[in-house]
Structure formats: structure tokens, C-alpha cells
C-alpha positions, 0 to 999 in steps of 0.5 A: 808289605810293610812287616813293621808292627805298629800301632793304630787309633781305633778308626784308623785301624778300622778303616785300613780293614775294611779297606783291605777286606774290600779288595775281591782280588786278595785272598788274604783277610785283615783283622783289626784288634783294639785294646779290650779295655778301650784305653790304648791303640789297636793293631792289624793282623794278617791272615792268608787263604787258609785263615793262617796267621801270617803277620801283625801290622 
């Protein structure tokens, strides 16, 4: 897994989310987090099994 943060368009980071969301074999689960205002980029964070957060990407 790529652990260097950076940062997403909006849709880009959307897709990346659900792309790996729809993964049945991941237990894992992607949360994408824009800017609250809508004015910047939006990160990816990573959370395992038990709903723990584990990185932002």
C-alpha cells in the first residue's frame, strides 16, 4: 500500500472509494473526506476489519 499522503479532486478521490469499497474480498473500508467548505482537494482514509483507523492516503 502506498502510505504517502496526498491529496485528491474531489471525484478522483470518490472513485478511488468506491473502487475499493466494491472489492468483496477486502475487509477493509475507504472513506473519502473532501474539504468542508468545497474550496480544496480531499484525502482517503483507510479503516480495517474493525472499523479502526489505519492510514490516510
Amino acid at each position: 500500500m502506498n502510505t504517502i499522503n496526498r491529496l485528491f479532486e474531489k471525484e478522483e478521490a470518490q472513485r478511488i472509494v468506491d473502487e475499493l469499497n466494491s472489492d468483496p474480498e477486502d475487509d477493509w473500508t475507504y472513506d473519502a473526506v473532501h474539504d468542508p467548505k468545497g474550496t480544496g482537494y480531499s484525502r482517503i482514509e483507510v479503516y480495517n476489519e474493525d472499523g479502526e483507523f489505519v492510514a490516510t492516503f
